[in-house]
C-alpha positions in Angstrom: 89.8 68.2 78.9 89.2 69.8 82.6 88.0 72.7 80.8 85.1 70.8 78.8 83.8 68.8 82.1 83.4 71.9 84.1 81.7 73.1 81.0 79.4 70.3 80.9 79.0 70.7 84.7 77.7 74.0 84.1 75.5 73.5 81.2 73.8 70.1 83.4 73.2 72.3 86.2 71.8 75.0 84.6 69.3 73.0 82.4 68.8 69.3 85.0 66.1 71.7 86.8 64.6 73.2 84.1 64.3 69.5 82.1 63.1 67.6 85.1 60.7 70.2 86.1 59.4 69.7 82.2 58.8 65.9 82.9 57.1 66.3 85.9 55.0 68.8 84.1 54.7 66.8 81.0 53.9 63.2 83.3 51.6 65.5 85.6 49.8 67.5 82.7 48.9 64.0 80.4 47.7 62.6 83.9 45.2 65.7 84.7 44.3 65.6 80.9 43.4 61.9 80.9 41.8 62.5 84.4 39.2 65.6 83.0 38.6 63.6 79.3 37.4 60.7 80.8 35.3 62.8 83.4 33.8 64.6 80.9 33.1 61.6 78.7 31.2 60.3 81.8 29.6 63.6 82.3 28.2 63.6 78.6 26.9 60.6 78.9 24.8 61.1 82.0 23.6 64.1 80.2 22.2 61.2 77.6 24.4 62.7 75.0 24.3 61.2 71.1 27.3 58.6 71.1 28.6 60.1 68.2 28.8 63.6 69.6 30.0 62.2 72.6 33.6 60.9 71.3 34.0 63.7 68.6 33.6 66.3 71.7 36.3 63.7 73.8 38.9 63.7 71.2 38.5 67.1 70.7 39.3 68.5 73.9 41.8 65.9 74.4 44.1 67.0 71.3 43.1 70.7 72.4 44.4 70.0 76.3 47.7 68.2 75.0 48.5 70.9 72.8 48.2 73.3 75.0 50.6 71.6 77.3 53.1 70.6 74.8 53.1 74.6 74.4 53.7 74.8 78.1 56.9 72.4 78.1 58.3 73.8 75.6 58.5 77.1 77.5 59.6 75.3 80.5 62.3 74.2 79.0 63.3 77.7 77.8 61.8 77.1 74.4 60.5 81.2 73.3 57.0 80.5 73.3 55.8 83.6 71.5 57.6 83.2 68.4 57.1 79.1 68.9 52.9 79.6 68.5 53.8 82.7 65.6 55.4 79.2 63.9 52.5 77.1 64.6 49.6 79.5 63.1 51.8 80.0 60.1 51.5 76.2 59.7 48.3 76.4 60.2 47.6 78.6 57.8 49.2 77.2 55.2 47.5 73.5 56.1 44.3 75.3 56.3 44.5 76.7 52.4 45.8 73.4 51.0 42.6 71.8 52.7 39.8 74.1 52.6 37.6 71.3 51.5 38.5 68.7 54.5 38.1 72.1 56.5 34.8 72.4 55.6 33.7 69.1 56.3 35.4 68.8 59.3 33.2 72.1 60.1 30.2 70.7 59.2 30.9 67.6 60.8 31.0 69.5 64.2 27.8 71.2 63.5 25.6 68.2 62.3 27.1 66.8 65.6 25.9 69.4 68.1 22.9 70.7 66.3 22.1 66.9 65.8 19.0 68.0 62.7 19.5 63.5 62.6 21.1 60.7 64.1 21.9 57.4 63.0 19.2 55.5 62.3 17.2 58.3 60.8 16.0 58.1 57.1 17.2 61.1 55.6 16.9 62.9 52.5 20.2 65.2 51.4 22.3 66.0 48.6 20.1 64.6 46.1 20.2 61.1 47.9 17.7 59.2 50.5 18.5 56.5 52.7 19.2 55.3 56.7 21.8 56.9 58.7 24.3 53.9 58.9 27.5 56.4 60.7 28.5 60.0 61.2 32.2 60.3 61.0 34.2 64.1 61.4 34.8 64.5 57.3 32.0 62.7 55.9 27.9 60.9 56.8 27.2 57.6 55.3 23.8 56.5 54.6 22.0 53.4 53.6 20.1 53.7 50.6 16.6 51.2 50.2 18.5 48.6 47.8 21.1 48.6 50.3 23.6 50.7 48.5 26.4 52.7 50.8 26.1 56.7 49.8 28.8 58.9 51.5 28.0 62.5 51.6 30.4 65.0 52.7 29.8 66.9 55.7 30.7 70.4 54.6 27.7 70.7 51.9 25.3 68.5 53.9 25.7 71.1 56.5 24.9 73.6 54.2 22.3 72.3 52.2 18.1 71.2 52.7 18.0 68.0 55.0 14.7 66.2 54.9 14.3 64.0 58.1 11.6 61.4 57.8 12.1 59.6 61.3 12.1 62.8 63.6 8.5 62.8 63.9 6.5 59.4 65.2 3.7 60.1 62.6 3.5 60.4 58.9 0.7 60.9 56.3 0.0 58.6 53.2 -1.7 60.6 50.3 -1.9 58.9 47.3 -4.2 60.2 44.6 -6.6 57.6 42.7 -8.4 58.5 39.3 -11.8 56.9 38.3 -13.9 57.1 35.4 -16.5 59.8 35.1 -19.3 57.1 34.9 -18.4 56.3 38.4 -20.8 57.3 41.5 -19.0 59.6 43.7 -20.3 58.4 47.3 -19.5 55.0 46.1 -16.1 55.6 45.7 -15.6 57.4 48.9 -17.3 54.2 50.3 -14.2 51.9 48.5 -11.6 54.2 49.2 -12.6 54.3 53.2 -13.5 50.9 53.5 -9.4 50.4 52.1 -7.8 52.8 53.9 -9.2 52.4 57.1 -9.0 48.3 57.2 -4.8 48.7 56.5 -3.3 47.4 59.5 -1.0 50.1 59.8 -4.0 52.7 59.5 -3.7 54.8 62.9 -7.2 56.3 64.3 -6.1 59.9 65.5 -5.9 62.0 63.2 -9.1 60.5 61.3 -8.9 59.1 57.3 -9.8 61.6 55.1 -11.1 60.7 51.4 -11.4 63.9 48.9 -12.3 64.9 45.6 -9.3 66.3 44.5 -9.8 67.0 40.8 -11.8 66.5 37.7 -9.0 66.3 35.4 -9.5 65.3 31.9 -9.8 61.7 31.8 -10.5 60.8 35.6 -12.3 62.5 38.7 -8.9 62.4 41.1 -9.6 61.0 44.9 -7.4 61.8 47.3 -6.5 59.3 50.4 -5.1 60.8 53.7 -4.5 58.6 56.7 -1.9 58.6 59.3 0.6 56.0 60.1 3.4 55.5 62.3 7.0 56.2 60.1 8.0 53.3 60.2 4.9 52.3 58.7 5.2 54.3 55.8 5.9 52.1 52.6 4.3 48.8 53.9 0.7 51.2 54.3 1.7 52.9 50.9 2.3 49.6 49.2 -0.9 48.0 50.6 -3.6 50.7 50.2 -2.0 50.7 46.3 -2.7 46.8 46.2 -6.1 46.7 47.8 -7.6 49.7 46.3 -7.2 48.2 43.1 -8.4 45.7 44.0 -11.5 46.4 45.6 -12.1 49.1 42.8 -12.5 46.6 40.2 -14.5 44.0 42.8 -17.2 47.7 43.1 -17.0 47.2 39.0 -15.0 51.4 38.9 -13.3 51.7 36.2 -9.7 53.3 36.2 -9.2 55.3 33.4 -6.5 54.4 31.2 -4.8 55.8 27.7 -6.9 54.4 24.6 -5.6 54.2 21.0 -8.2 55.4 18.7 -7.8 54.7 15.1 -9.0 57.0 11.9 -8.9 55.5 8.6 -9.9 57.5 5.6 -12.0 56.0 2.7 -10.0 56.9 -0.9 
């Protein structure tokens, strides 16, 4: 029984130091790491960066930092280190196959969120679909289609695929192409089409309306509409220059063409 106590005796002096020294480490190390995350969370945002970008950045270097020192303990404590990480990649490894796909989205998560090409809030067009921004999470973006339907894309091949933003710039142009008969005066229906166009409310002055012939097609002489508006203008102007121009067409007595049935009867 003496024999065992001395033994333990032994064993609690050789290894006390090396544990307590690990605690202080471990207590000290989450301190410092808690201390520089929340710095650099401050930091970001001074530097006005996207709120989004700003806690994917913070948890990342957070998980990174504790890692790291979990590493560190374990060697403190006499754990082999070398052969302790060759474990860990292994792992890793073998996670990374099974999830190549959550991989890639978490991938192309990271890039949408430092190369920012939108933010939330931005109407977007992607991956076959169109709506707002409503959130941009690690694996997937989730967007807010017109009839308020919820679309979630996943990160990895909106990454990698053609992103239309139509809120990056401040100003957008309305075409919209009008066909009237060829009996129609030309200047006359330049007249309607600017007097229309330029009376929208949303109608901006720089750059200037522009009203073209755009084509004698086979039915119709085509007129083209141009004008500026703010984006967030877009569909109300589109909706009302559709509305009025038909409406002031038909008050100008222009005809718009439309598909006739013609029927040929044969005398037996």
């Amino acid at each position: 029984m003496e024999e065992y106590i001395l033994k333990g005796k032994d064993v609690l002096l050789e290894y006390a130091p090396k544990v307590i020294a690990a605690l202080i480490l471990l207590i000290v190390g989450l301190w410092i790491i808690n201390f520089f995350t929340k710095a650099t969370a401050k930091l970001m945002e001074k530097r006005n960066l996207d709120s989004s970008l700003r806690g994917f950045l913070s948890s990342l270097i957070n998980w990174g930092l504790k890692i790291f020192l979990f590493i560190t303990v374990a060697g403190q404590l006499g754990v082999e280190t070398t052969s302790f990480a060759a474990i860990v990649a292994a792992a890793g490894l073998a996670i990374g196959m099974a999830l190549q796909g959550s991989l890639s989205n978490f991938a192309g998560g990271a890039l949408i969120m430092i190369f920012r090409p939108f933010k939330i809030g931005d109407y977007i067009e992607a991956q076959g679909e169109q709506g707002v921004v409503k959130e941009i999470q690690i694996f997937t973006t989730k967007l807010n289609t017109v009839d308020n339907k919820e679309v979630i894309l996943p990160n990895g091949a909106l990454s990698n695929g053609n992103i239309i933003n139509y809120s990056s710039e401040e100003k957008r142009r309305v075409d919209i192409t009008f066909g009237v008969s060829y009996d129609a005066d030309i200047k006359e229906t330049k007249d309607v089409l600017f007097e229309v166009v330029n009376n929208t409310p949303y109608t901006l002055k720089d750059p200037a309306t522009q009203v073209l012939l755009g084509e004698l097609a086979d039915s119709s002489v085509n007129f083209i509409t141009r004008t500026w508006v703010k984006s967030s203008d877009y569909w109300d102007a589109y909706f009302h220059i559709m509305e009025h121009t038909k409406i002031a067409l038909d008050k100008a007595g222009i005809e718009i063409p439309y598909p006739h049935s013609v029927e040929i009867q044969k005398e037996g």
